[in-house]
N, C-alpha and C positions, 0 to 999 in steps of 0.2 A: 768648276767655279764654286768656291764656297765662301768661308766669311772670309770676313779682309781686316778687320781692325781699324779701316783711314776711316779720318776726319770726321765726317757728316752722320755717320751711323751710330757713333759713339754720345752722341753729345743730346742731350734735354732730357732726359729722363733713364731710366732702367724699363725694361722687358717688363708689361703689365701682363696678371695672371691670366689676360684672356684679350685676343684680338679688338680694337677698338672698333664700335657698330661704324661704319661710313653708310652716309644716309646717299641713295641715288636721287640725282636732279638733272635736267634737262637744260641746256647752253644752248640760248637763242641771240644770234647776233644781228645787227641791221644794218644795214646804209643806204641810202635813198637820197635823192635830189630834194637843194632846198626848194619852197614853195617857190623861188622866183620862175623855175622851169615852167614854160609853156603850157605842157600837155598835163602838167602835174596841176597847175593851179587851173583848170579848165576841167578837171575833176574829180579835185579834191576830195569831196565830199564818197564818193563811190570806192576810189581808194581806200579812205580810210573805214567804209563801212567793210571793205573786204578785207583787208589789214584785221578789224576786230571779231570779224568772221573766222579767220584763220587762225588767230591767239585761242578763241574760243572750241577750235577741232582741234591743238595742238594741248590744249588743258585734256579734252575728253578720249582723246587715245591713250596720251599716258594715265590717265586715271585707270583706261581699261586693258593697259599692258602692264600696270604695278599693282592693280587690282586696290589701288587707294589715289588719294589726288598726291601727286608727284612735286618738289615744288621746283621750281623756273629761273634762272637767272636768265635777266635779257642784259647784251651790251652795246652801250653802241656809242658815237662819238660827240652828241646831243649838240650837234648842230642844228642850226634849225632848219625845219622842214621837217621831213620825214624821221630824222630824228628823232626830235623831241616830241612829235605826236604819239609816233610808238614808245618811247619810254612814260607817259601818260597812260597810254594804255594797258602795261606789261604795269605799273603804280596800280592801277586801278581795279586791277584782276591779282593783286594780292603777291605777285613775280617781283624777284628780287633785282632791283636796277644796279647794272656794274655802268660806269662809266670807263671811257681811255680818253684824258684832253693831250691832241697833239703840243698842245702849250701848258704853261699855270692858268693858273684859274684866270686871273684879271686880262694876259694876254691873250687868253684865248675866248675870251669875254668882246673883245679892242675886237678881233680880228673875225668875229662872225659877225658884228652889227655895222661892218663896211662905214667906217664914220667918214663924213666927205670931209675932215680938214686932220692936220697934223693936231692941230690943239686939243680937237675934241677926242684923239686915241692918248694923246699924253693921260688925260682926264681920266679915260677906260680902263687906261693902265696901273693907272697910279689908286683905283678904285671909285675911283667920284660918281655917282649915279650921273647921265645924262639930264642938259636942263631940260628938254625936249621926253612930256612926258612919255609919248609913245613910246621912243627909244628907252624910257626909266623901264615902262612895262615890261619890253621886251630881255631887257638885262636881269629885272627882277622874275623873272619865267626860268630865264636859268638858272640864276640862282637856289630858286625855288627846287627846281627838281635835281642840281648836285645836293644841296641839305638833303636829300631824301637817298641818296645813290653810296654808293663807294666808288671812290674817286681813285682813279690813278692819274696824277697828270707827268705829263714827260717836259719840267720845266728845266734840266741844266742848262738847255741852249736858249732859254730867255731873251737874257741880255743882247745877246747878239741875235738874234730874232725880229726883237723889240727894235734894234737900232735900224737891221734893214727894214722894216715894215715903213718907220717912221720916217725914214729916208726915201723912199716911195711916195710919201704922203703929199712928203714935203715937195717934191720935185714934179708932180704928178706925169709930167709930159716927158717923161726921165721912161725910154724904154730899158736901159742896162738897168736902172735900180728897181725896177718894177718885175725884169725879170730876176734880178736877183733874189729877193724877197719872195719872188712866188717859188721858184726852185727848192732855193731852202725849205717853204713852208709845205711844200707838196710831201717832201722827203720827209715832213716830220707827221705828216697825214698818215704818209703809207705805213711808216714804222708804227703809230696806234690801229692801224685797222689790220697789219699784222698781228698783233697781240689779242686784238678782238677774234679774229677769224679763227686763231691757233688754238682756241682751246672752245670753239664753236660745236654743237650737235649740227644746228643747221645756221644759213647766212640768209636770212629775208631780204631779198632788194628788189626796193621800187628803182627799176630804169629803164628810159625811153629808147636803149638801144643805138645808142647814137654815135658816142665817143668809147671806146677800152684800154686808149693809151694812155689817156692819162692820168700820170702819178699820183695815187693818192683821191681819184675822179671813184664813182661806183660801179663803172664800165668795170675800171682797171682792180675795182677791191673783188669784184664778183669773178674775174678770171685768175687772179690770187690765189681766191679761196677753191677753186675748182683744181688749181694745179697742187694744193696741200691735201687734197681727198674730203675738202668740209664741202657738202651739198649745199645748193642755193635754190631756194625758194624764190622764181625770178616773178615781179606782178610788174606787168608795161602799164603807165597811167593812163595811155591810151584805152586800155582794155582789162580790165583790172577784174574781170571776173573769170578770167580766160589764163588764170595764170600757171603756172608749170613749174617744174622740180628739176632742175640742171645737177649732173652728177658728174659729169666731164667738160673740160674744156672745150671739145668738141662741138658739144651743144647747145656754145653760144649763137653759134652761127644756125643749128639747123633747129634749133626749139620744138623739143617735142611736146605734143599734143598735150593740151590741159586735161589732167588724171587725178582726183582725188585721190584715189589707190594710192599711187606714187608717195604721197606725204605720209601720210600711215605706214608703211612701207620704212622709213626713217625712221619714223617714232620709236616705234618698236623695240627694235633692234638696239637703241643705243641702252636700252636698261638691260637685255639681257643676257644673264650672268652676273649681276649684281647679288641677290642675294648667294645666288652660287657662292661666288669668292669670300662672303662671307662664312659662310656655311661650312669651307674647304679648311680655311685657315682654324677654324675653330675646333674642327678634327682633331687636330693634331698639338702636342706641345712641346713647345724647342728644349732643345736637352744641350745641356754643354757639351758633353762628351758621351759616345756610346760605348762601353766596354763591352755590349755585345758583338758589334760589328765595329770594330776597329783594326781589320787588317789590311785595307787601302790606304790607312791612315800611319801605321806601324810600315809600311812599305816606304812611303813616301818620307815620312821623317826617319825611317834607318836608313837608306840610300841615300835620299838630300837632303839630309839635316833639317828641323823646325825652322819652318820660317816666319822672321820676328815679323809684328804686329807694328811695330815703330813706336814714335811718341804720342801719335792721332788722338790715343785717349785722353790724352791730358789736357786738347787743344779744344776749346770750345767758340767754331765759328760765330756761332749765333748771338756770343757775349759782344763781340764789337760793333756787330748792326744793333743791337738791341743800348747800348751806350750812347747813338749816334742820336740828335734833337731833328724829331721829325720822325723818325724809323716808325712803322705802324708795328706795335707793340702785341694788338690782338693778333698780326700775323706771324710774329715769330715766334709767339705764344702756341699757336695754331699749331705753325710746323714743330716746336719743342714737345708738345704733348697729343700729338695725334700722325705725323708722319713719322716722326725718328721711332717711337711705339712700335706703327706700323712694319715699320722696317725690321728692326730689332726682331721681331716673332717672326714673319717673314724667312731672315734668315737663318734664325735657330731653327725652322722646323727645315728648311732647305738641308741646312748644314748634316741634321741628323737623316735626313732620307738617302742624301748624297751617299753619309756612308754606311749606309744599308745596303746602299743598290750595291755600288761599287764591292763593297766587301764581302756581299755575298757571291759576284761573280768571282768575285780572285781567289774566293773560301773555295767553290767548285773546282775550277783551274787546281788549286793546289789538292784537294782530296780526290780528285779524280787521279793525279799522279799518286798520291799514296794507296790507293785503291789498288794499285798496281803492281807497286812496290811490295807491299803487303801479302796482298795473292801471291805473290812468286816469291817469299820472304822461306818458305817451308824447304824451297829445293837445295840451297848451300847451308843452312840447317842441319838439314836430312832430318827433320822432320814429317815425312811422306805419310805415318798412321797420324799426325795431328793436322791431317791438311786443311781437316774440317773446320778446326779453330783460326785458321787464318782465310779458308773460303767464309767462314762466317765474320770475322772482321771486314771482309772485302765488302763484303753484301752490305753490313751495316753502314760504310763508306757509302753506299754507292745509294742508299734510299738515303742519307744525311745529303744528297747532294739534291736528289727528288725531291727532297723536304724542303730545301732552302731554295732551290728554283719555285716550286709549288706556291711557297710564303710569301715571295720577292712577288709574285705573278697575282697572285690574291689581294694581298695589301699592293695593289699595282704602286710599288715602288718609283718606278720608271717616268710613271706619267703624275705621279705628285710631284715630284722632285723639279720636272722641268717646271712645272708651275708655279711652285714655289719658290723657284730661284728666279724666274722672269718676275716674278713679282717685288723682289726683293732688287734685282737689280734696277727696273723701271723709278725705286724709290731711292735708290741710294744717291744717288746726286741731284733730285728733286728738288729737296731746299734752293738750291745755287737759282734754279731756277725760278721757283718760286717768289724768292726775294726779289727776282729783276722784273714780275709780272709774267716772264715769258713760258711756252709749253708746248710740247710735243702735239706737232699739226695728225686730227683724225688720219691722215693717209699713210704717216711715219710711224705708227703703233704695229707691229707685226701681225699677220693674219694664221692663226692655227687651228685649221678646220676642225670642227667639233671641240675643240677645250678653247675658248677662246675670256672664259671669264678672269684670271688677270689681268690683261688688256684692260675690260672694263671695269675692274675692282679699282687699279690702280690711279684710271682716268679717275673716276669717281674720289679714291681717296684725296688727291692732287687738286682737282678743283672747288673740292669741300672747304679748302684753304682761302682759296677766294684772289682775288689780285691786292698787292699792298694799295693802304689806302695812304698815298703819300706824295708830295712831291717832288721830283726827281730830283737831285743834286749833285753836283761833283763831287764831294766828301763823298755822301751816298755811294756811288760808284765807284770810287776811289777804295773804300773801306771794302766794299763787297767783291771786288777784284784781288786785293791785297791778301784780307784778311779770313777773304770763305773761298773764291774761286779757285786762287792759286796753293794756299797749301791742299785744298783736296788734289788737285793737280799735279804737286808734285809726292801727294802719300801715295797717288793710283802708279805714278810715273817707276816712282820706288820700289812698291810694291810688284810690278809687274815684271821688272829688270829682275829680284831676287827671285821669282817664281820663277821665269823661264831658265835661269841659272841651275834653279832645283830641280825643275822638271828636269833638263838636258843632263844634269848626273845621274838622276832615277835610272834615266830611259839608258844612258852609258850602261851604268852600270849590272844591269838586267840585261842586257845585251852579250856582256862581257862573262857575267855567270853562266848565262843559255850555253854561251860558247865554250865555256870551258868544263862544264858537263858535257856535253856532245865531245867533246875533245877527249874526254876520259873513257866516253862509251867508245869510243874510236880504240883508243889505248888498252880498251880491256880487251877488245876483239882481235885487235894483232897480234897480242901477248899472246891469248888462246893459243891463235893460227901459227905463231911464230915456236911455242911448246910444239906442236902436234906436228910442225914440220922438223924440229928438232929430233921429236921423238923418231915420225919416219927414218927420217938420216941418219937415225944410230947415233947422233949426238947426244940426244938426252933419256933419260931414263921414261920407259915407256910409260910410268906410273906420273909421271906430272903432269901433262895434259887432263888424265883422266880425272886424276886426285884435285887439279883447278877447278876442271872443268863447270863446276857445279857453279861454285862463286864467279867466273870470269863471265857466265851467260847470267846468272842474275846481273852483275854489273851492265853488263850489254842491253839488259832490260832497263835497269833504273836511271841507269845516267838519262840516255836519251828523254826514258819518259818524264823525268824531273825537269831536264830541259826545255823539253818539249810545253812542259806548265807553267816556266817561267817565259816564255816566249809566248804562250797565249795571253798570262797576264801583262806581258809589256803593251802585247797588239788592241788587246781590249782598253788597256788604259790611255793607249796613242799620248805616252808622255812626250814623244817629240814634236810631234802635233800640237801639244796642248803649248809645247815651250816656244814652238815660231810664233802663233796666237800673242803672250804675253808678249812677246820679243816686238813684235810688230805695233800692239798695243801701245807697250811704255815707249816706242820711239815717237807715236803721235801723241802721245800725252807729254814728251819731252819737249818737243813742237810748239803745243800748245802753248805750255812753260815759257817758250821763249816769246811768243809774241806778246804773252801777259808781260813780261816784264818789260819788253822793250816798250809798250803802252804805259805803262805805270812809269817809265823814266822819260818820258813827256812831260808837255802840261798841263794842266790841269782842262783845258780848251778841248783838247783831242780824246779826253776820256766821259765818249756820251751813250747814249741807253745804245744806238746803231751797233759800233765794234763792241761792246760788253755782252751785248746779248748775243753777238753774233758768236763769241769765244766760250758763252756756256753752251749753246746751241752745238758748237763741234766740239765739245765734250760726251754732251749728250750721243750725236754722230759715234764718236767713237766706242761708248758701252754699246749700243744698240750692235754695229758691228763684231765688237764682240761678241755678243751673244747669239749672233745669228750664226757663227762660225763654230760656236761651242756647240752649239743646237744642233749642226747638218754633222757634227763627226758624229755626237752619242744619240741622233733621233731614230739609228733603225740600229740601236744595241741592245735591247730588251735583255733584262734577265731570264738565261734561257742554261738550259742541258751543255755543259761544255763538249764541244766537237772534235 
C-alpha cells in the first residue's frame, strides 16, 4: 500500500514542513432519563451531586495521565433531564459542549416541551416563545445552552416530522398516528446517539435499568454503545453512589461491582500514544522519490508499467460543500488545513519507508544471487591465480547484504512503515466522514499490541475537527454524496482495478523469468551430459565436453541461482496476493458506486443523514479491510538475511 493520488488527499493545502501538533482531548458522551422518571426525580439531587463528583475524578486523572489539564468535550442530545444538567455542568468546569439534535432546532424545541394542543407546537415550531411563562423558561434553558454548544442538528427529515408529530397532536386518540410519529422519531433519536456514542471515550448514563429495547430509550443507547467497544459509565438513580463501569454487553445484565479503579482504568489509556504519534511522525520527512532505495519500485513499474494517478488532483471535493449556504465553514477549514496536512506527511513518510524496506529486501535477494555468480565467475574465465579478486568481490556482496539487513533492522524500517501507513490510511477518507458528523466507533479502530499510538493519533487528529456545526439538509446530502463521496469512490474503485491488473503482470511476469532461467540451467546441464555422452560413444570429439565443461557448470550455477532470486523476490513481494486484495477491494468499491448512484437517481425524500452515512461507514468498512489483509501478509516479513 502506498500513495494513491484519489481525491481527498490531494486537496486543501500542500505537505507543511512539519507534522501539524494535534492537541489530545477526552469524549465524554451522556444519556439519561428526563426528570419525569420516578426514581430520577425522587433523587435528583444525589444524582447530580455524583454526576459532578464524577466530572470532577474524570478532570483529575487526566490532568494526571497528560501530566497537564486535558481539555473535555461532553456530548449529548440536551433533552431535558439528565441531559441538560450534565451539559450545565461539563459549561461550568470550563468542557467543550457538542450537541446532536435528533431534529432542527425549533422542531426539536416542539417536541421535548410535550405541548398538550396541535396550536401550541405549530407556535414551537414556527419559533414563537410559549405564552405560558414556565414553558418560555424552559425553551429559553435550551436555547440558552445550544448558544453556548456546537450544534449538529439532523433537520432533512423536518418537514415530514413536523407533519406526523402534528398529526398526532391533532388526533390525539389516533393510536396509528401516534405510533407513526413515535417510530419515525425514535429512528431519528437512535441515528444522533449513534453519532454521539461513535466517537465517545466514555458514555455516562443515568438509568433505572428498566427498558433496553427501546429505540432511541438509554436502555437501548447504553447496549449501542457496549456493542461498538465505547464503555459506559452506568449510575441507577436509585443508588447513585454505587455506580459502575460496563465494558461489554454482557454486563448489562450482571453489573459489576462499584470500582473506582475501573474509571481510571479508561481514562488513562485513551491518551496514551498521543504524544508518541506525534513524536513518530516528526522523525521523519516525506520525500517524493528515493533514488537510494528504488529497486521495488524500478520492479514494479518495468514489469507493470506506472500506474496513473488519474485526474483526483484537479478535483477539489471540499470546494462544493464549502459553496453550499449553511456548510460550517470553520469545519471544512479544519479538515482543509489540519487533516488533508496530516495526511499528506503521513503518507510521504509511509511512501519512502515502504520503499526502503521493500527495496532493501529485493536488493538482498538480487546480491545474494550475484554473490554467487561472482564467486564462480573465475572457473569459465580460468582465472584460478585471481580467484582472490573475485572471492573478494564475493565477500564485499555478502557484508553489503549484512549492512543493508543491519540498516533496515536498526532504523526498524518494518515497524515505521506499518505505522505510518495505518495512519495515513485511517485519514485518507476521513473528510467524507467528517463532513457527515459521523466516526469510527472505539471498538472498530484495530488493536496492535505494544505500537498502538496511530490508532490514537489519528482518533485524536479526527475529532480535533469537531462535528459540523449545521443543519442538515437534502442539498447538503445531496452535494456530499455526489460531489465528495462518490468521486472518492469511484478514484479508490479505479485505482484498485489498475493495481491488481499491475500487480498480476509483475507477479506473471517474474514467474515466467524464474522459469525460464531454471529452464536454461536445465539446458546447460543436458548439453553438458548430452557432450560427454557423445563423447563416451565416440560420437564427439573427447575435447568438448572437457573444453565446455568449465562454462556449462557455471551456467548450471547461475541460471538457477538467478532464478532462484527472482522467485524469492516474487514470494516476498506476494504481488499476486497483493493483486486479489485490490481486485476484491475495487469490486466493493464498485458496489459501493452503484448504490450511491441508484440513491442519487431518487428523490430528494430518500437521500437522509441514515443511508448517507451508512454508505460512507462501508467505505470506511472496506479500507479497514484492506488494511487488515495487507497487515497479516507483510506483519511477520521483517527485513532479514535472505534464505
Amino acid at each position: 500500500m502506498a500513495g494513491r493520488g484519489q481525491a481527498l488527499e490531494q486537496v486543501g493545502g500542500k505537505t507543511s514542513d512539519h507534522p501539524l501538533q494535534t492537541s489530545a482531548h477526552f469524549f465524554v458522551a451522556v444519556t439519561g432519563h428526563r426528570h419525569t422518571n420516578e426514581r430520577l426525580q425522587a433523587n435528583l439531587a444525589a444524582v447530580e451531586a455524583t454526576l459532578a463528583g464524577l466530572f470532577d475524578a474524570i478532570d483529575r486523572q487526566l490532568a494526571a495521565a497528560g501530566g497537564q489539564p486535558v481539555p473535555v468535550r461532553l456530548c449529548n442530545l440536551l433533552a431535558e433531564g439528565i441531559d441538560q444538567t450534565t451539559a450545565r455542568l461539563a459549561l461550568a468546569r470550563g468542557w467543550q459542549l457538542d450537541a446532536v439534535l435528533p431534529f432542527g432546532r425549533a422542531l426539536n424545541v416542539a417536541i421535548n416541551l410535550h405541548p398538550a394542543s396541535e396550536a401550541a407546537a405549530r407556535g414551537l415550531i414556527a419559533g414563537a416563545l410559549p405564552g405560558d411563562p414556565a414553558e418560555a423558561a424552559r425553551v429559553q434553558a435550551i436555547d440558552d445552552l445550544l448558544a453556548r454548544a456546537q450544534v449538529f442538528e439532523l433537520a432533512e427529515r423536518d418537514a415530514e416530522i413536523a407533519a406526523l408529530y402534528l398529526a398526532s397532536l391533532a388526533q390525539p386518540a389516533d393510536f396509528e398516528r401516534r405510533r407513526a410519529f413515535e417510530m419515525q422519531a425514535n429512528d431519528r433519536v437512535t441515528l444522533a446517539g449513534r453519532i454521539m456514542i461513535e466517537r465517545a471515550d466514555l458514555l455516562v448514563a443515568v438509568w433505572d435499568g428498566q427498558v433496553s429495547n427501546l429505540p432511541g430509550g438509554t436502555g437501548h443507547t447504553i447496549v449501542g454503545a457496549l456493542d461498538i467497544g465505547t464503555p459506559v459509565l452506568l449510575v441507577d438513580p436509585g443508588a447513585p453512589d454505587e455506580w459502575t463501569v460496563l465494558t461489554r454487553p454482557e454486563e448489562v445484565a450482571t453489573r459489576p461491582a462499584h470500582d473506582p479503579a475501573r474509571l481510571a482504568a479508561l481514562v488513562a489509556p485513551a491518551l496514551a500514544g498521543a504524544g508518541e504519534g506525534q513524536a513518530a511522525l516528526s522523525a521523519d520527512q516525506p520525500s517524493g522519490k528515493s533514488r537510494v532505495w528504488s529497486l521495488y519500485r524500478a520492479i514494479e513499474n518495468g514489469l507493470g508499467g506506472k500506474l496513473a494517478s488519474g485526474s483526483a488532483a484537479a478535483h477539489d471535493p471540499l470546494a462544493a460543500v464549502r459553496a453550499l449556504a449553511g456548510a460550517d465553514q470553520r469545519q471544512v477549514d479544519g479538515i482543509a488545513t489540519s487533516i488533508l496536512p496530516q495526511f499528506a506527511w503521513a503518507d510521504g513518510v509511509s511512501s519512502w519507508l515502504s520503499d526502503a524496506y521493500r527495496s532493501g529486501m529485493c536488493l538482498n535477494f538480487v546480491l545474494a544471487a550475484l554473490a554467487v555468480v561472482i564467486g564462480a565467475a573465475y572457473l569459465p574465465l580460468g582465472l584460478a591465480e585471481a580467484k582472490w579478486l573475485f572471492a573478494g568481490a564475493e565477500l564485499l556482496l555478502l557484508l553489503l547484504i549484512v549492512g543493508v539487513t543491519m540498516l533496515g533492522k536498526r532504523q526498524d524500517w518494518h515497524a515505521r512503515w506499518f505505522a505510518t501507513r495505518r495512519v495515513a490510511e485511517y485519514l485518507r477518507h476521513a473528510p467524507i466522514m467528517l463532513l457527515l458528523g459521523s466516526f469510527r466507533p472505539a471498538g472498530k479502530w484495530p488493536r496492535i499490541e505494544g505500537n498502538e499510538w496511530p490508532e490514537v493519533h489519528a482518533r485524536h487528529c479526527l475529532r480535533a475537527v469537531g462535528l459540523p456545526q449545521l443543519a442538515l439538509s437534502h442539498d447538503y446530502l445531496r452535494t456530499v454524496l455526489r460531489q465528495v463521496l462518490l468521486p472518492h469512490v469511484e478514484g479508490q474503485r479505479d485505482y484498485h482495478r489498475a493495481k491488481a491488473a499491475r500487480l498480476q503482470r509483475v507477479d506473471h511476469r517474474l514467474d515466467h523469468l524464474a522459469e525460464r532461467l531454471f529452464s536454461m540451467a536445465i539446458l546447460s546441464v543436458s548439453l553438458y551430459l548430452l557432450l560427454k555422452l557423445g563423447a563416451v560413444l565416440g560420437l564427439l570429439p573427447y575435447a568438448w565436453p572437457a573444453g565446455a565443461s568449465m562454462w556449462l557448470t557455471f551456467f548450471g550455477i547461475a541460471f538457477p541461482t538467478l532464478g532462484a532470486s527472482i522467485a524469492g523476490v516474487r514470494f516476498f513481494a506476494d504481488f499476486d496476493r497483493f493483486s486479489a486484495i485490490s481486485q476484491v477491494s475495487a469490486e466493493k468499491f464498485a458496489a459501493v458506486g452503484e448504490r450511491i448512484e441508484l440513491l442519487l437517481a431518487g428523490p430528494d425524500a430518500a437521500i437522509t443523514f441514515g443511508p448517507v452515512s451508512d454508505l460512507a461507514h462501508a467505505v470506511d468498512e472496506i479500507v479497514m479491510e484492506e488494511l487488515e489483509n495487507w497487515q497479516a501478509i507483510f506483519s511477520g516479513k521483517h527485513i532479514a538475511l535472505p534464505a
